[in-house]
C-alpha positions as CSV (number, residue, x, y, z in Angstrom):
1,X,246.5,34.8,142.9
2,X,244.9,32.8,145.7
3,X,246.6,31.5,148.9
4,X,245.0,28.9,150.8
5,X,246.0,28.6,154.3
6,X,248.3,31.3,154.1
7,X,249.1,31.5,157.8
8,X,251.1,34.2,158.6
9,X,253.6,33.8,156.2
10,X,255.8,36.3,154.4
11,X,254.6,35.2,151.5
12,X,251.6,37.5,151.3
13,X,253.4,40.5,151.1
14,X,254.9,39.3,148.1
15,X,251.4,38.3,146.3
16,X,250.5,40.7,143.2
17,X,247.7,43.3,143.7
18,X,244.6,41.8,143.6
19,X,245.1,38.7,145.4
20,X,243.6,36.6,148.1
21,X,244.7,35.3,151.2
22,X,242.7,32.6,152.9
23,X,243.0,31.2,156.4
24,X,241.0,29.1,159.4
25,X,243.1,30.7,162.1
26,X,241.9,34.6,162.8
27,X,244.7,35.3,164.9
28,X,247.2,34.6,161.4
29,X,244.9,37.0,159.6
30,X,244.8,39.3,162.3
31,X,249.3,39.6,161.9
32,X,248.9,39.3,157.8
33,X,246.6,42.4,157.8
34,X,250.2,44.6,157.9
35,X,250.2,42.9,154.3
36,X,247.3,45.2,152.7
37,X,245.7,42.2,150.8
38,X,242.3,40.9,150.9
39,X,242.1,38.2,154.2
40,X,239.3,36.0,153.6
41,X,238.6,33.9,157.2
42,X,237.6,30.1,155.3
43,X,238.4,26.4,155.5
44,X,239.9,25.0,152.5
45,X,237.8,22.3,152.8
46,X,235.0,24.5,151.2
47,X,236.6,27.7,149.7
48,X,234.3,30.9,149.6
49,X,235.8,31.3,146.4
50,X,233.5,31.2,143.0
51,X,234.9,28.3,140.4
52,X,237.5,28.7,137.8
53,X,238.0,32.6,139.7
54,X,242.3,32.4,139.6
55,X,245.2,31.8,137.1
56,X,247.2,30.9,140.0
57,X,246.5,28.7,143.3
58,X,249.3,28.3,145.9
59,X,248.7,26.3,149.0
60,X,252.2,26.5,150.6
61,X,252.9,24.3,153.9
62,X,249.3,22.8,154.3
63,X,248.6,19.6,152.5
64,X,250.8,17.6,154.9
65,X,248.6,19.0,158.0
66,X,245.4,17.6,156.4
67,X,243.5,14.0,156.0
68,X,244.3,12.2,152.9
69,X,240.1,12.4,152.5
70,X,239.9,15.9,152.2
71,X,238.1,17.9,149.9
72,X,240.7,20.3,149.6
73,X,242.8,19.0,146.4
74,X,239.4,19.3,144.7
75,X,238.5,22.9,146.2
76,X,242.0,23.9,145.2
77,X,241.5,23.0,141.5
78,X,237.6,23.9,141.4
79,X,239.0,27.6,142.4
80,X,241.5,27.1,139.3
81,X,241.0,29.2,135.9
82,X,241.2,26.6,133.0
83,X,245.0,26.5,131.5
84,X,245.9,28.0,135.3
85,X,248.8,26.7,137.5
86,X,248.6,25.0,141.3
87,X,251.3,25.6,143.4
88,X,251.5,23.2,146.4
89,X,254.7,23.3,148.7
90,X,255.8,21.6,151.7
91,X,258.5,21.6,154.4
92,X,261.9,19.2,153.3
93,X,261.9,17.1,156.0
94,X,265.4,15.7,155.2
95,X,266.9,19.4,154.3
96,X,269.6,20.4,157.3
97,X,267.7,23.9,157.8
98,X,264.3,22.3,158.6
99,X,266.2,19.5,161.0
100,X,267.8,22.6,162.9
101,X,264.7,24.9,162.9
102,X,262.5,22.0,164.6
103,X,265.3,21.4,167.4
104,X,265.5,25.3,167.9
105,X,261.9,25.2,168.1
106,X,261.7,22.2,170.9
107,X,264.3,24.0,172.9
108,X,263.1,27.2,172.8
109,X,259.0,26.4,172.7
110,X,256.7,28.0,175.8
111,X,257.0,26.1,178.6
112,X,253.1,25.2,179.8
113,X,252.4,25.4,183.3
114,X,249.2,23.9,184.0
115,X,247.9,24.1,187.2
């Protein structure tokens, strides 16, 4: 399995042996290395990752964060084995949780004192 822009999700952890965790941001690969899978440092604008290579692509929480011209629809299915699945997820803007996480998150956020 391949996660693009895997962040530092929990996710990982639960990916089968064998799997492939790609992200832009070191410092997320840095805190999934507790995860013992393979961290590959990559945009998925241009995936590192030879053609057809996975039964399963997941992309979980990214797709709303990029440019509607972005390669990265066609990178995710170029890395795609034929008859394979695509996983894409996002946040439910409208779901109660996610409402009450983003408030929780403005409250709570690092104050920046720039001086």
């Amino acid at each position: 399995m391949l996660d693009v822009g895997c962040g530092s999700s929990r996710i990982i952890g639960a990916l089968p042996e064998g799997s492939v965790a790609i992200d832009i941001l070191m410092r997320k690969l840095r805190y999934a290395r507790k995860f013992s899978r393979h961290l590959v440092n990559a945009s998925g604008f241009m995936l590192p990752i030879r053609s057809e290579a996975f039964p399963c692509v997941l992309c979980s929480q990214v797709i709303e964060h990029v440019p509607k011209e972005s390669p990265i629809l066609e990178e995710l299915i170029r890395t795609l084995a034929p008859s394979g699945r695509l996983v894409l997820g996002t946040p439910d803007y409208a779901n109660w949780e996610w409402v009450l996480n983003r408030k929780t998150v403005w409250v709570l956020r690092p104050q920046c004192v720039c001086g």
